[in-house]
C-alpha positions in Angstrom: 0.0 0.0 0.0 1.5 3.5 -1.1 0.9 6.5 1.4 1.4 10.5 -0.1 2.8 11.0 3.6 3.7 8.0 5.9 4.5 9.0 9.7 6.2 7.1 11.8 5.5 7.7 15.6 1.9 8.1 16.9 2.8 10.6 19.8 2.5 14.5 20.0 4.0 15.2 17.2 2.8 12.7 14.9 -1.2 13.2 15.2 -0.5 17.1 15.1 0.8 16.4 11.6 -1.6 13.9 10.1 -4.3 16.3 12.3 -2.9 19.5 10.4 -2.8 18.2 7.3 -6.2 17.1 6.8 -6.9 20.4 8.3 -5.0 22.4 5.4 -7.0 20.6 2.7 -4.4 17.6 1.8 -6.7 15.2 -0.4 -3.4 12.4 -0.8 -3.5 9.4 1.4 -2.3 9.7 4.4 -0.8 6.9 7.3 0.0 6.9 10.9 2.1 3.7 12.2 2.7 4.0 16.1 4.5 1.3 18.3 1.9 1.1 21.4 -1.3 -0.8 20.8 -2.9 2.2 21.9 -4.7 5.5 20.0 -2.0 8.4 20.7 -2.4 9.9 23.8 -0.6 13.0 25.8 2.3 12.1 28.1 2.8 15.0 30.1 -0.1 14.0 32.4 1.7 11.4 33.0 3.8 12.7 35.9 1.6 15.4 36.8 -2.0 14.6 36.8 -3.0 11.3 36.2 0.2 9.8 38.5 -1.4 12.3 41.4 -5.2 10.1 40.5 -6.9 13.7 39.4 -7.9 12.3 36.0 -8.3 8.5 34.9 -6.6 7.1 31.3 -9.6 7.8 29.2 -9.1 12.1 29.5 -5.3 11.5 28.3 -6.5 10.2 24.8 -6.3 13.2 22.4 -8.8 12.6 19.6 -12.6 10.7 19.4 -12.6 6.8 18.5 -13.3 7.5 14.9 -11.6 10.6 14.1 -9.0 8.4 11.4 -11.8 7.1 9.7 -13.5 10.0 9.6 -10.4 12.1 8.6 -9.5 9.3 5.8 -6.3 8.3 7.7 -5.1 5.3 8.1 -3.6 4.4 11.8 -1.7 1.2 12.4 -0.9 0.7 15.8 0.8 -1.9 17.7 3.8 -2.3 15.1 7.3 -1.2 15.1 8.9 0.0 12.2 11.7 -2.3 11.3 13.7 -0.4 8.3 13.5 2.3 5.5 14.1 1.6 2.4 14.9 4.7 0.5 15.6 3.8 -2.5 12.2 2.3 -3.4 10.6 4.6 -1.0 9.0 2.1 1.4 9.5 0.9 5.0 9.4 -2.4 6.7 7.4 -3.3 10.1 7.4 -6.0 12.8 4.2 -7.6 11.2 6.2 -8.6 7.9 4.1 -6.3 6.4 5.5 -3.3 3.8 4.1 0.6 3.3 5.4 2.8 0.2 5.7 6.7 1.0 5.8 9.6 -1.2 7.5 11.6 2.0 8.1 10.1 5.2 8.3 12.2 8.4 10.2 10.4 11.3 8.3 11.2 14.9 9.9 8.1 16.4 10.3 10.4 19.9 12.7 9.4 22.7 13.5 6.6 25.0 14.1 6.7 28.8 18.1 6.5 29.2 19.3 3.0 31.0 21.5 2.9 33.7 25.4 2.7 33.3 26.3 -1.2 32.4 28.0 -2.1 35.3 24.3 -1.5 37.6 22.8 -4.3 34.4 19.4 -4.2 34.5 17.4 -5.6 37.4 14.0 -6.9 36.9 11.4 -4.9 38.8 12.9 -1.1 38.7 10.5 1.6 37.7 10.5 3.9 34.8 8.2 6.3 33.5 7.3 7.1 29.5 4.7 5.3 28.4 0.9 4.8 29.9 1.6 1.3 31.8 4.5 2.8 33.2 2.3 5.1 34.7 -0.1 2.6 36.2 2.6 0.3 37.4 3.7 3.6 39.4 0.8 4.7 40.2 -0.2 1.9 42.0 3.3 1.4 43.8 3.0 4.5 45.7 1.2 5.1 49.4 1.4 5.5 52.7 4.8 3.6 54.8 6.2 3.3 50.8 10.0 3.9 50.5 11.1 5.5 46.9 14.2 5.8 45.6 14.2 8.2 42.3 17.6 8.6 40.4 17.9 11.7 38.3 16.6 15.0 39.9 15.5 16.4 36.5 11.9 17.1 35.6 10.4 14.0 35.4 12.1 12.8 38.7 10.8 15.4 40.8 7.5 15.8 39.5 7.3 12.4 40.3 8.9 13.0 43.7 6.4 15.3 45.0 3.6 13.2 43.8 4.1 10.1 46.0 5.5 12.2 48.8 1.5 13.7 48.9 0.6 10.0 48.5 2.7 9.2 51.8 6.2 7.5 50.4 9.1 8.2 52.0 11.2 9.5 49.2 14.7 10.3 48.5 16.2 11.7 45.5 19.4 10.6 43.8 21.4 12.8 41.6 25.0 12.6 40.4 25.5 16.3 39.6 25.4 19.2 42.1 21.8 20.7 42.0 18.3 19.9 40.9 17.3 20.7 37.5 20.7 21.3 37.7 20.8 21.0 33.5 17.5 22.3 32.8 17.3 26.0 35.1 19.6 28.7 36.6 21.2 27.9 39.7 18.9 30.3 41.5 16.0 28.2 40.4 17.4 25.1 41.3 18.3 25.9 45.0 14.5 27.1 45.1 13.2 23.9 44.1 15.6 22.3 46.1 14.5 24.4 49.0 11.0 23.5 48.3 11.1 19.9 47.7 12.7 19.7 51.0 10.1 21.3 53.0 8.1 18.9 51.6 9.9 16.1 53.3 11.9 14.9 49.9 15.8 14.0 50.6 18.4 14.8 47.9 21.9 13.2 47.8 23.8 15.1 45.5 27.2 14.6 44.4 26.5 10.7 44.4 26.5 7.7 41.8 25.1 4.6 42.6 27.3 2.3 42.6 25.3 -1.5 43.2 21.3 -2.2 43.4 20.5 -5.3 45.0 17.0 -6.8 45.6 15.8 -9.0 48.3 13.5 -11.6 48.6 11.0 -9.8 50.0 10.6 -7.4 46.8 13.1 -4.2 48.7 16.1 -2.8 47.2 19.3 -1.9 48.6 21.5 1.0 46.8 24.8 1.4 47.5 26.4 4.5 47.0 30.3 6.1 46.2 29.7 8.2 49.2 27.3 7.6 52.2 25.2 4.9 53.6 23.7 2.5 51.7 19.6 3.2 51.8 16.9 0.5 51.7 13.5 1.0 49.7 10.4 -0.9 48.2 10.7 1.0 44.8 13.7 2.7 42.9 12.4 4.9 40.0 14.6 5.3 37.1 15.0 9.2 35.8 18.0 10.2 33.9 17.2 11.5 31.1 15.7 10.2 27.6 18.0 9.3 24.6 16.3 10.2 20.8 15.1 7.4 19.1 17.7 7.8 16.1 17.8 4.4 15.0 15.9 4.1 12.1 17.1 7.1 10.8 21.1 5.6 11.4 20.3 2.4 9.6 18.5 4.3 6.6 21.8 6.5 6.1 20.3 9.8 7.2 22.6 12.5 9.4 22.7 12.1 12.4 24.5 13.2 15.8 22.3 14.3 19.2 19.0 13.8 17.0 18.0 13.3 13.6 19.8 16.5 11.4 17.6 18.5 9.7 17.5 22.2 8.3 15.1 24.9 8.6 12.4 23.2 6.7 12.8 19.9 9.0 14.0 18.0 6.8 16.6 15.8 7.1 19.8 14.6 4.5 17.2 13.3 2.2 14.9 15.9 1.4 11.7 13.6 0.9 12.1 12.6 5.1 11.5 14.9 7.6 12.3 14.6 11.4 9.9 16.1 14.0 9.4 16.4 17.8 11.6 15.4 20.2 13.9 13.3 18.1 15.2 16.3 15.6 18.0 17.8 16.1 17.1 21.5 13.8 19.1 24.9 13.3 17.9 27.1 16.5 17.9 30.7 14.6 17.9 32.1 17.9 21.8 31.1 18.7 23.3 31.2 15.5 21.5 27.9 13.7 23.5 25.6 16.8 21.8 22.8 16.6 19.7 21.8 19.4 17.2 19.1 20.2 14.0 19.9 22.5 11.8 17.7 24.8 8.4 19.7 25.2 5.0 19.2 23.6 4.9 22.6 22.2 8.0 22.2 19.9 6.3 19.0 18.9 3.4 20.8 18.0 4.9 23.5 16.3 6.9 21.6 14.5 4.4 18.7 13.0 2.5 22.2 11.6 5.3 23.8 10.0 5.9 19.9 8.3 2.5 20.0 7.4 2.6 23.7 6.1 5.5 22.8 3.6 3.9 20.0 2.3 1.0 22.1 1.5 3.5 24.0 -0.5 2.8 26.8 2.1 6.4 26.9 3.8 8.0 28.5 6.5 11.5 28.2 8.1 11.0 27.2 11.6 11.5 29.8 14.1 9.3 29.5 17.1 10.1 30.2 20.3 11.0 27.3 22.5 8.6 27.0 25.4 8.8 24.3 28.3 6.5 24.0 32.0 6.5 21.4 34.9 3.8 21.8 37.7 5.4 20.4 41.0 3.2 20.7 44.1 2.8 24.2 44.3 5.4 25.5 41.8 4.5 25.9 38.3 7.3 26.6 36.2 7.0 27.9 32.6 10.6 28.6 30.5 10.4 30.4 27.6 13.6 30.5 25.6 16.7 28.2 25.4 19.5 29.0 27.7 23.4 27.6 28.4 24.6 26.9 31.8 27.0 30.1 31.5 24.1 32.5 30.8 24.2 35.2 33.0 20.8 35.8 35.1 19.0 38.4 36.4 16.0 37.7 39.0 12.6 40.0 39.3 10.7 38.9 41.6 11.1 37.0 45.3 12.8 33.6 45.2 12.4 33.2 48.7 8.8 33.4 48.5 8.1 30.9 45.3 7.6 33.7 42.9 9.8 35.0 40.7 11.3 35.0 37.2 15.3 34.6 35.8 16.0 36.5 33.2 18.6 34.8 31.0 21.3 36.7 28.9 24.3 36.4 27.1 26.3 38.9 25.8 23.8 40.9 27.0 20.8 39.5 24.6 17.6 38.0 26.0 17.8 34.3 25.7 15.6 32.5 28.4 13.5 33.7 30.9 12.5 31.0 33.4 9.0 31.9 35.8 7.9 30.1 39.0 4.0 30.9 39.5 4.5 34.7 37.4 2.4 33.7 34.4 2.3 36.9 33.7 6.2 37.7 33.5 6.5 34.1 31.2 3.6 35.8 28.4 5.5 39.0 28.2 9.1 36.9 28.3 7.6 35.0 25.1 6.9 38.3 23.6 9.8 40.0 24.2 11.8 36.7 22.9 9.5 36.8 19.6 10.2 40.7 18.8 13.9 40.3 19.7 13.3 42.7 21.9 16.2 45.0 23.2 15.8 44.3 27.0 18.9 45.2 28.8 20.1 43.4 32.5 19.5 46.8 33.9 16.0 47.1 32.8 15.3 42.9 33.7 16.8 43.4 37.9 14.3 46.8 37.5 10.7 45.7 38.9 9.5 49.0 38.4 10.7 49.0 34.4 7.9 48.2 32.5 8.4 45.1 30.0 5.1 45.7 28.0 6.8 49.0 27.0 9.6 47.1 24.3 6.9 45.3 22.2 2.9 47.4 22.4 2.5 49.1 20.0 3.0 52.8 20.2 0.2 54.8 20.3 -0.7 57.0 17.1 -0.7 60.6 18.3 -4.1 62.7 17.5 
């Protein structure tokens, strides 16, 4: 069976595309092929929401039962992609079965990273991307629970804070110096620090693991480089996600931190492009550097400007990157990309959970980064749009009004 445009990946990104293209008025025949027996679904409630029990699995599915056969798309779920063939335009898949593409568009997404060799891989650990991981965890957690979590990044303490309001006892074990230590400023991450432990959370920083060994009645031991060894009923797995880049290796395409693509998002051969958190694309924003982003608006953004250049409607993609975790009672929204020697400015009052870091370098906007100031993150993604001339003097200023470097000027008379 031939497709116009076969995707490959049935998260985020991939329904956007399909969604948008149907949207714009593309007649051609159109086919969706995602791994997980399941419709595609959003995964950011996963460590937020549905782990905390506020919504059930039905709310996390993102379109009606019949919305492919209504759109005239074809969705194949439950296989895996096995090969591309891009010489005779047409991909393999676990079922033996082939598909022919006039463009392909690679969504394939990321993986959760796996813990150095010498740890292996012990049966029973906990790790959190898809659905069932989810429910596994979800069920794990309550009162008199122990939980380990290694990797204090953003899916690590979202998950933290949940089962610490569910009752665990939980301690957090990170290798590097700070939370979100990768992610935010180092004035954010000593206020999330701060505030996960007033919560109850530990943190050992500064620590590897160095042995996990389980028991016969289900707990764990870890054993650390530094410290005493610490007992629990569940260790959850957090360090990071890896791109899924395989595929794209095998058929020849570019490749480094991310499938390579240019402006357009497409990659090394022109009829495949690469989309969502598995692209690696030219951020115009610091110099075309290449940079790869995990957040559902990127995804989004992306799988429209795809769909927009296949409509023969094309725009170079230049959004601004936008990211947000809800932990407890911080809600952090980033708009921006920044580099850990950024300088930053703060507005606002870190010490009482509400502020925003401004993030500059060589004395240009980059990043600004807001815990509960919603209103500071809409003007930040202004200001980043406009290229706005914001100085550090006018950022550390809270009486300097930001609204004044992007409205409009009024017409006199």
């Amino acid at each position: 069976m031939i497709a116009d445009v076969l995707v490959v990946g049935a998260g985020q990104a991939g329904l956007q595309l399909v969604s948008s293209l149907r949207e714009g008025g593309f007649s051609g025949s159109v086919t969706l092929v995602g791994e997980e027996p399941l419709p595609p679904y959003q995964r950011p409630p996963l460590t937020k929401a549905y782990l905390a029990g506020q919504v059930n699995e039905n709310s996390l599915f993102m379109q009606e039962d019949d919305f492919f056969a209504n759109h005239l798309i074809r969705f194949r779920s439950g296989v895996k992609v096995t090969s591309i063939d891009r010489r005779h335009r047409r991909i393999s898949l676990s079922d033996g079965s082939v598909l022919d593409y006039g463009r392909l568009v690679l969504a394939t997404g990321a993986r959760n990273r796996a813990l150095p060799q010498h740890l292996g891989a012990p049966m029973g650990l906990l790790s959190i991307r898809t659905l069932s991981d989810a429910q596994v965890l979800r069920r794990r957690m309550g009162p008199d629970r122990r939980l380990a979590v290694i990797g204090a990044g953003f899916l690590g303490l979202e998950a933290a804070v949940i089962a610490s309001a569910a009752g665990c006892a939980v301690e957090v074990i990170e290798i590097g110096s700070h939370a979100l230590g990768r992610a935010v400023s180092p004035q954010l991450s000593e206020l999330f620090s701060r505030y996960h432990r007033s919560l109850g959370i530990r943190f050992r920083f500064h620590t590897m693991v160095e042995s996990i060994r389980r028991h016969a009645d289900e707990s764990w031991t870890l054993t650390f480089d530094a410290g005493a060894d610490v007992v629990v009923d569940d260790i959850l797995v957090a360090i990071g996600v890896t791109p899924n880049t395989d595929l794209a290796e095998q058929a020849g395409l570019d490749v480094a931190d991310g499938i390579i693509v240019d402006e357009w998002l497409r990659t090394s051969d022109p009829d495949i492009y690469a989309i969502g958190d598995c692209s690696a694309f030219p951020h115009q924003a610091d110099g075309n550097r290449l940079v790869r982003l995990e957040s559902v608006q990127n995804a989004v953004d992306q799988a429209r400007a795809v769909a927009a250049h296949i409509l023969g409607n094309a725009v170079r993609y230049d959004e601004v990157p936008l990211f947000w975790s809800n932990q407890a009672g911080l809600r952090l929204q980033i708009a921006g990309v920044a580099r850990p020697t950024d300088a930053a400015v703060v507005r606002g009052a870190p010490a009482d959970n509400s502020c925003s870091v401004f993030r500059f370098r060589d004395d240009r906007l980059v990043a600004v980064e807001s815990v509960n100031r919603p209103g500071d993150h809409m003007q930040a993604r202004r200001l980043l749009k406009a290229g706005a001339p914001l100085t550090p003097a006018q950022a550390a200023d809270p009486g300097f009004d930001l609204k004044s470097l992007y409205a409009p000027t009024p017409v006199a008379g």
